[in-house]
C-alpha positions in Angstrom: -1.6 72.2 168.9 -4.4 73.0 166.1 -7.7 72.7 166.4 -11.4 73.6 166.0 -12.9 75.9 168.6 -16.7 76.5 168.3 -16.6 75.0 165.0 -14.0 78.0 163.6 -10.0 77.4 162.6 -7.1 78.7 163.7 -7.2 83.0 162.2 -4.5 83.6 159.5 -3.7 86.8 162.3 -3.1 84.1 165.1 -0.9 81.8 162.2 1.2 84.7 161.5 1.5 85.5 165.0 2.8 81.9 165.4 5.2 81.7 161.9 6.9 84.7 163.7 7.6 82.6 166.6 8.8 80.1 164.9 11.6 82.3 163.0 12.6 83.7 166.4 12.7 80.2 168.1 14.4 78.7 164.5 13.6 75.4 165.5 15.0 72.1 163.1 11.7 70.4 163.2 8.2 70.9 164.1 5.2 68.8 164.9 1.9 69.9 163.9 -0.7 68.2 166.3 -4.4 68.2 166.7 -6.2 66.6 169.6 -7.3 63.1 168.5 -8.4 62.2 171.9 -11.5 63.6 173.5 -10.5 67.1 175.1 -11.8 68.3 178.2 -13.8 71.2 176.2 -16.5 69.6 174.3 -16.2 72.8 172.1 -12.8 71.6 170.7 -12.9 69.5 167.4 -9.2 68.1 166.0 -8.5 69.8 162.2 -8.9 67.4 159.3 -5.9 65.7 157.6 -5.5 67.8 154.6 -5.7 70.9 156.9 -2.6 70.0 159.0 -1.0 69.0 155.8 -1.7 72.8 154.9 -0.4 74.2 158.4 2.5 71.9 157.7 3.0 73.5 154.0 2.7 77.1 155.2 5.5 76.2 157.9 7.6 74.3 155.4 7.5 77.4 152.8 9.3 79.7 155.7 11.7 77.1 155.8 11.4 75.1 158.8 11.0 71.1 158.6 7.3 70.7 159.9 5.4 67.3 160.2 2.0 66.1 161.2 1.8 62.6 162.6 -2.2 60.5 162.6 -2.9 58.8 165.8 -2.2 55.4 164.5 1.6 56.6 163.2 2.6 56.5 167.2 3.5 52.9 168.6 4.2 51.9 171.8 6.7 49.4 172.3 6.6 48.6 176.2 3.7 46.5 176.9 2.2 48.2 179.6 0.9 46.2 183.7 -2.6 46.8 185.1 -1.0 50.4 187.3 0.3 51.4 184.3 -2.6 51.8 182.2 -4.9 53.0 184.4 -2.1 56.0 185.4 -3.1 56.6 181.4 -6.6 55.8 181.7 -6.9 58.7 184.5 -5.0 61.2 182.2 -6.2 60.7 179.1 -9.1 58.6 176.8 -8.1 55.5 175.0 -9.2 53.7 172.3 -9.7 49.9 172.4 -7.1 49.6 169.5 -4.8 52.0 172.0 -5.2 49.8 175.0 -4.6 46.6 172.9 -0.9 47.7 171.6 -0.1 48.9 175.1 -1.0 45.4 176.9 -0.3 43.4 173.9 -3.7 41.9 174.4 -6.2 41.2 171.3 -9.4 42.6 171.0 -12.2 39.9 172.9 -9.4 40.3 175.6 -9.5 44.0 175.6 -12.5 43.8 176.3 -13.1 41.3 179.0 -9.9 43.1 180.8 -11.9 46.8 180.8 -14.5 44.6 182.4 -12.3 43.4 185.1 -11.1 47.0 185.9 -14.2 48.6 185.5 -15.1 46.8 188.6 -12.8 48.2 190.6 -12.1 51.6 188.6 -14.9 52.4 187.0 -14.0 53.1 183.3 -16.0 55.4 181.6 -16.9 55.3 177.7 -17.0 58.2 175.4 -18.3 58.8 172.1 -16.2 61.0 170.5 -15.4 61.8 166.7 -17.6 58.2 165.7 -14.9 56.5 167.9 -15.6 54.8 171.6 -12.8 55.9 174.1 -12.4 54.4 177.7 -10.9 56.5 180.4 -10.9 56.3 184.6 
């Protein structure tokens, strides 16, 4: 996991530090992530695009397969019941566009069913990185 901390990058030290694991561990693939979701440290800010496609470079060039994937690349083909999601809700922060491919509902609907739970939950909103997130 990559990401911002007080507005800084990962230190070409701590990288190294981590390409060296990496040779021990010789793994066939590696996923590059970055928290997309709001974390629990308001002081941690996901890395840009291009930058994991740099981390992902850097990791390629020792030889090791190493891929990035955006938010929006990871489905979810289960459609999820009422339990289910708010389990989720009370891990992590969802997205309206989230919660509608894991109930198969469409957006008005979304909406109207946060409502419903919010009632008996009470779902939180979160303005995070220009996007709203709902969480329990």
């Amino acid at each position: 996991m990559f990401f911002r901390y007080r507005g800084g990058v990962p230190l070409m030290k701590e990288f190294s530090e981590y390409i060296c694991y990496l040779k021990e561990l010789k793994p066939l693939k590696v996923h590059v992530n970055t928290p997309w979701r709001p974390p629990q440290n308001s002081e941690v800010r996901p890395l840009r695009e291009q930058e994991l496609g740099e981390i992902c470079d850097k990791i390629r060039n020792e030889g090791i397969d190493a891929r990035y994937y955006k938010e929006s690349d990871i489905s979810h083909s289960k459609k999820l019941n009422t339990d289910e999601l708010i389990e989720i809700l009370s891990r992590r922060p969802l997205r309206m566009p989230d919660i509608a491919k894991l109930t198969g509902l469409s957006g008005d609907d979304v909406l109207e069913f946060l409502n419903k739970l919010n009632k008996e939950y009470n779902i939180k909103s979160i303005f995070y990185q220009g996007e709203m997130f709902y969480r329990v």
